[in-house]
N, C-alpha and C positions, 0 to 999 in steps of 0.2 A: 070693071073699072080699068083703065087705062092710065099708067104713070109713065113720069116723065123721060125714065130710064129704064126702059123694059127689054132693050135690047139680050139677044141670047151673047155677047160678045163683053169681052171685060170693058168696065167701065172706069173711068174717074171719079168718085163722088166730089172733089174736091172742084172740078168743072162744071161738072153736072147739074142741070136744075133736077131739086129737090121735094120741091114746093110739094105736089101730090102727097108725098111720101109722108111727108112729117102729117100733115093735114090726115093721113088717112091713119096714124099712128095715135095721136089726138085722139079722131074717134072711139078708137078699137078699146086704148087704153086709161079713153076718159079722163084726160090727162092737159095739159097745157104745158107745151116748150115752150122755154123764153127765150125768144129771136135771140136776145143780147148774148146770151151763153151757147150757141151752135157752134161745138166745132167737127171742122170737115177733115178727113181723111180721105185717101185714095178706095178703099171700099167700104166705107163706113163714116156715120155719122154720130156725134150724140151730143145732148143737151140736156141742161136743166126744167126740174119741172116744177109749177106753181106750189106741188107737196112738197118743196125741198130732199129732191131723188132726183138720180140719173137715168136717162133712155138713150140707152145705144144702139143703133139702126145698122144693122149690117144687110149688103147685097151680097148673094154668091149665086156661083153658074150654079148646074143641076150635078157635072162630074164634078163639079168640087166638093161634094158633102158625100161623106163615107155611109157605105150602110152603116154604122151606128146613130145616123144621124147627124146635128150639127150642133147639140141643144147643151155645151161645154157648158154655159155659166151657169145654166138652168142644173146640171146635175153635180158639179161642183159646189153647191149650195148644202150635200148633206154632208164634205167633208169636215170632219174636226180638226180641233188646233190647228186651225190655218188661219190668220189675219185677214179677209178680204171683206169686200161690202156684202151685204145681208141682202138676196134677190127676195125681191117683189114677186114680179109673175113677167109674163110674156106675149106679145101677139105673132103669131107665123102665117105668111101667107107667098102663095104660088102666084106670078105674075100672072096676067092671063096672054101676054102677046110673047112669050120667048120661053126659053128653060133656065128660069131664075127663080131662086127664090128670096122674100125676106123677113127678116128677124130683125125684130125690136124686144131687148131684155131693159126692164124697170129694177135697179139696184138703188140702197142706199147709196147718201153721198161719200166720195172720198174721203178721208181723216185730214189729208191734207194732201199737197200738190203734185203733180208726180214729179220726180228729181229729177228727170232731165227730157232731153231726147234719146232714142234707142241707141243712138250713140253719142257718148258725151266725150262735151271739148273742153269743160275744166272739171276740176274733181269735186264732187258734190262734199258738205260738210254734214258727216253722218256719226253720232256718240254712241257707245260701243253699245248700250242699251235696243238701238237702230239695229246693229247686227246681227245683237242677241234675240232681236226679236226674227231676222229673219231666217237666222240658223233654226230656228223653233219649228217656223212655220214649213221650212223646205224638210227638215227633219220628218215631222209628223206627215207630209205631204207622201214621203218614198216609204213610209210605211203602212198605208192605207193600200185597199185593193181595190180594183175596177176592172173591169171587163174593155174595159175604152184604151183605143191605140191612138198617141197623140199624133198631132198633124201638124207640125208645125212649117208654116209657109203656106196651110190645108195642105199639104201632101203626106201622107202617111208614111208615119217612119217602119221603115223595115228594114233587117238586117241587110237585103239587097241594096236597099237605099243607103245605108250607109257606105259601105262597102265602095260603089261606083261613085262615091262623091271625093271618098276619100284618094279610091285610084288613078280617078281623076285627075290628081295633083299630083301626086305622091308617088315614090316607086310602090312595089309588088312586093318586096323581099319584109313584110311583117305580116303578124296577122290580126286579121281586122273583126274575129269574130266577136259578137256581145253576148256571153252569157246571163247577166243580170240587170232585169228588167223591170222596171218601180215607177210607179204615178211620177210625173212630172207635167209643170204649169207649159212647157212647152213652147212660149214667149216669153224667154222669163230677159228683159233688157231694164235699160232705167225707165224708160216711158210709162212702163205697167208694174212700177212700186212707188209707191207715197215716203214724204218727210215732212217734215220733223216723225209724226208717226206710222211707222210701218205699216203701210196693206197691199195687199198684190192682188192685180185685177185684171180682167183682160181673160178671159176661162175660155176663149172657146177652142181653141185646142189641147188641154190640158186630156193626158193618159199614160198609157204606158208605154214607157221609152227605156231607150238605154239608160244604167246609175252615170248621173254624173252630167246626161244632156243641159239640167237648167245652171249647173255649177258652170257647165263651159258655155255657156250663151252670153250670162252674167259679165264672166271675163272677159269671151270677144267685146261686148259690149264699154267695155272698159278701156281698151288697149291704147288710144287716142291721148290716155290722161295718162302719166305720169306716177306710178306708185298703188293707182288706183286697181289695176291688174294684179299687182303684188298680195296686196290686203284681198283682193278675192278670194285669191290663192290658197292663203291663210287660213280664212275663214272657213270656204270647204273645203281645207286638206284631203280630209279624209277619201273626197270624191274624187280630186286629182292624181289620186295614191293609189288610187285600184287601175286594174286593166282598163277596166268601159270606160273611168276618168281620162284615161289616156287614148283612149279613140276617139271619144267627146271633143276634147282638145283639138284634136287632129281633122276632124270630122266641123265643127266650129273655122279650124283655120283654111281647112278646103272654101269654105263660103268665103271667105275673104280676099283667099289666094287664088278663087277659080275663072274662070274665063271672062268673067265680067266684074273683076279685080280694075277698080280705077288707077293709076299710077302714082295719082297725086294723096292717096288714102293714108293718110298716119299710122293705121294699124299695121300696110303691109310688113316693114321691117320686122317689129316686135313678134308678129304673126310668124314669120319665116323662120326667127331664133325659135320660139316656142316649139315650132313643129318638127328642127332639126333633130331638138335637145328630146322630145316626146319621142318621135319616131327610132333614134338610138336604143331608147329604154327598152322598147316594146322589141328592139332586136337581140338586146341581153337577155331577154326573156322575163 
């Protein structure tokens, strides 16, 4: 079979005809998406199904899936105490004209809608119940073990990887090693949590990361709003308080601050103070 996007070369989905895809999705997973509910993203697709479930359709190249695989949401399904939707099952298949493959994972629906964009421009209205549940679920999350190295961006994080992202920006003169290393969601922004009730979704790069990586994603993800960075903060003190919190930080405000930093971006200010006041810390030792 031949689809409409089979190229070996990154694609749009949000340009892209689709049509094939879902059609061949349908079959596999005996299923029916409702046109009305299709939303498109830049590699991924997903939709409502006639069962009242989600299917999300992802494309990725062949280097972009790590030897472990790519099958995040599908093996995040036997973590506990974590809030997410309850996976169904899955179809995987290999293009036949390029080095692509795709994945469609069948999840329950949401609890409710996600709270914003991955990066929000006002501050979401979240009761402390909201927090408590996601302090719970990131809790129980850095306490589990896994053999899986997360990917976030798909690119495998490694202490290399951090290190060049941060030098990147940043002077030389601290040091950027990460000793402790815990399951993290690995996307962890507003886009991929629900409200009014808490669930976090979006798994497919969830592993082991530096402590402290989805505490500072969360924040970046905040920075734009006003107070809404603060109450992060707060929230996971504890992760901002260690070392890895504080390379997290720094390592979060490198993506912000780095060469493909927009001028006009709200975060950068906030981001520059964060990482003066972080980077000082890490030199008092």
């Amino acid at each position: 079979m031949t689809l409409s996007v089979s190229t070996g070369r990154a694609v749009d989905l949000r340009v892209q005809p689709v049509d094939e895809v879902l059609d061949h999705v349908e079959r596999s997973l005996q299923v029916r998406l409702l046109p009305e509910t299709v939303v498109r993203k830049r590699r991924s697709v997903g939709a409502r199904t006639d069962r009242n479930t989600w299917v999300r359709i992802e494309r990725r190249l062949l280097d972009k899936i790590p030897d472990q695989g790519w099958n995040g949401t599908e093996s995040a399904a036997r973590l506990e105490g974590i809030a997410q939707p309850k996976w169904r099952g899955c179809v995987v298949w290999r293009d036949k004209d390029g080095p692509v493959m795709w994945r469609a994972d069948e999840t329950e629906l949401l609890p409710g809608a996600p709270v914003g964009n991955a990066i929000v421009s006002e501050a979401p209205k979240l009761p402390d119940d909201w927090w408590d549940a996601l302090n719970a679920s990131l809790d129980a999350l850095a306490a589990q073990n896994t053999r899986r190295v997360a990917t976030p961006d798909t690119v495998t994080i490694t202490q290399a990887l951090v290190t060049e992202s941060i030098r990147g920006v940043f002077s030389d003169d601290f040091d950027t090693t990460v000793e402790r290393w815990v399951p993290a969601h690995a996307d962890l922004n507003w886009a991929n949590i629900t409200a009014p009730t808490f669930s976090l979704f979006d798994w497919e790069d969830w592993g082991n990361a530096p402590l402290g990586l989805d505490s500072a994603s969360l924040w970046a993800s905040s920075l734009a709003v006003p107070a809404l960075p603060d109450r992060v903060w707060r929230e996971r003190r504890s992760d901002f308080e260690s070392r890895e919190g504080k390379v997290m930080t720094l390592f979060a405000c490198s993506k912000i601050l780095g060469p493909y930093a927009h001028p006009e971006d709200p975060r950068l200010e906030p981001a520059r103070r964060m990482a003066a006041q972080v980077i000082e810390e890490l030199q008092a030792g």
